[in-house]
C-alpha positions, 0 to 999 in steps of 0.5 A: 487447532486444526482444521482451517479458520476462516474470517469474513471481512468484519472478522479479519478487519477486527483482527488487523491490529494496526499497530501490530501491522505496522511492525510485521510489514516494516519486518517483512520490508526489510526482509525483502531488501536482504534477500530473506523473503521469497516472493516472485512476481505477481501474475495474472490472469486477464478477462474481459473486465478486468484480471485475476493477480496471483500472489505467493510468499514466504517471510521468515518469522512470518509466515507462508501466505498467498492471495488472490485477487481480482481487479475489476473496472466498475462499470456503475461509476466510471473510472473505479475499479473494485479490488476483492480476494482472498488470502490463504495463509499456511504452516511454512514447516508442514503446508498445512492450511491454516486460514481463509481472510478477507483480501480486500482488508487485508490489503487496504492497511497493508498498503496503509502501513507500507506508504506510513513507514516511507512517509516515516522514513522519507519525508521532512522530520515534523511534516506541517500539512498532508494530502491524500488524493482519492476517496475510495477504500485504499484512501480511507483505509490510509486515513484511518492509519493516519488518524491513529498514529498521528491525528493532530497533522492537518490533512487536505483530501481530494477527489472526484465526487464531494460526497466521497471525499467529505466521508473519507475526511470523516474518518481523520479528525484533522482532515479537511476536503479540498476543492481539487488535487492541485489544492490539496497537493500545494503545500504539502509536505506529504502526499499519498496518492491513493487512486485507480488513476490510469493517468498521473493526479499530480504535477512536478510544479505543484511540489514544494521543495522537499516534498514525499510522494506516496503512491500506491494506485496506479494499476491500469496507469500511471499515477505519478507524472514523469517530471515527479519521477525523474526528479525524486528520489525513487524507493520501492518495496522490491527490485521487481517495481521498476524491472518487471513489466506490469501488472508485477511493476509499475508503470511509472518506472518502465524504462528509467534513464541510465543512472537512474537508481531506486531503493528499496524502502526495507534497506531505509527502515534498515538503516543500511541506506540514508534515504533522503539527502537533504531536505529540498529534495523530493522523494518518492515512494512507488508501491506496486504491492508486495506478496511480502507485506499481505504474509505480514499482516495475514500473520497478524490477523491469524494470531488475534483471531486465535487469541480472541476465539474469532471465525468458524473452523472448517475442514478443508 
């Protein structure tokens, strides 16, 4: 094919095959723990309402992509943010530009499929109850993930508007809203923070012993508390979550004490590291997002898109 392809959003959606997506990131992941995937940090460019992220990468196999993507307060609903882009994705042998997507699907079941295998790979075998805190896109787009692979396991979410909340649970059919995060989050064997928090949603004392923390929001703040992160094990997609400053790394692990250590989630899926040691401990899992993971699912919807015939090419 030549020329560029280019995929609206219905378009790159429909071609995101959440399986093929969940394979493609835990390959990307674990090349990114072996040193295989070449991604530097993210930059960003910041205007008076929100920034402009910058985010190139190389997996081999997978291909040469880069996105970019704005992070924009909502100045209509009061602590929300709006993640919107693009993703180019490129031929690695020649440079050539192959197609335009959508980053704001793209990123949603990319983020999904990277918080799915740490709960896979780090909570107790046969969680009993899960929460899901949040009700924005990132939210739903993990609850679509999880009612997919694993719709029987109750799920409890929880957020700031009712409407929301009880939509989002509309999309898992074994989800129930719940009255607060507390509510939620008690109990639980797993939680997925999904939030545009700018201070943490959850609390150390609300943790059952054993309990796995996703936490995959958190760009203009701190989504996790620091009781939670000083007593879990920690993972990460890249060792530049907890060694660059934000908006590369995260804030929740900017200046962790000395032995304090974190692993990479890719050298779990791997099996060159146990991850969680027993079942009382708590582990988690802090994303910042990775140039890694949007290569992996950009490969994806490329390959769908050009088996179904789907998007209109142009030259560019």
């Amino acid at each position: 094919m030549s020329g560029v392809l280019v995929l609206d959003r219905a378009q790159t959606r429909a071609a995101l095959d959440p399986h093929r997506v969940m394979d493609a990131v835990a390959r990307a992941l674990i090349a990114v723990s072996r040193g295989e995937a070449s991604a530097p940090p993210r930059v960003a460019a910041r205007a008076p309402g929100g920034l402009l992220g910058v985010m190139p990468g190389y997996v081999p196999g997978l291909g040469l992509a880069a996105k970019l993507v704005s992070v924009f307060v909502d100045p209509a609903q009061a602590g929300r943010s709006s993640h919107r882009g693009i993703v180019a994705l490129f031929d690695p042998e020649d440079g050539r530009p192959l197609a335009l997507l959508d980053a704001e699907s793209l990123t949603g079941i990319r983020t999904a499929a990277a918080a799915t295998h740490s709960a896979l790979a780090l909570a107790v075998p046969r969680p009993g109850r899960i929460a899901v805190l949040g009700a924005g896109a990132q939210a739903r787009a993990q609850l679509a993930l999880l009612a997919l692979l694993d719709p029987t396991t109750p799920v409890a979410v929880a957020g700031r508007d009712p409407r929301r909340v009880s939509a989002a649970a509309g999309l898992h059919p074994a989800a129930e809203p719940a009255s607060s995060a507390e509510t939620a989050v008690r109990g639980a064997d797993v939680v997925f923070c999904c939030t545009g928090a700018v201070r943490p949603v959850i609390r150390r004392d609300w943790l059952a012993p054993g309990t796995h923390v996703s936490s995959v929001g958190g760009s203009h703040g701190p989504e996790v508390d620091p009781d939670t992160v000083r007593d879990a094990l920690l993972f990460t997609e890249w060792p530049g979550a907890h060694t660059a400053v934000p908006p590369a790394g995260a804030h929740e692990l900017q200046d962790l004490p000395e032995g304090k250590t974190v692993t990479l989630l890719g050298s779990v899926l791997a099996g060159t590291h146990p991850g969680r040691r027993d079942e009382t401990g708590l582990t988690l899992f802090k994303s910042t997002g990775h140039a890694a993971l949007d290569v992996a699912a950009a490969h994806v919807a490329h390959a769908v898109a050009v088996r179904e015939g789907w998007g209109t090419t142009v030259d560019l």
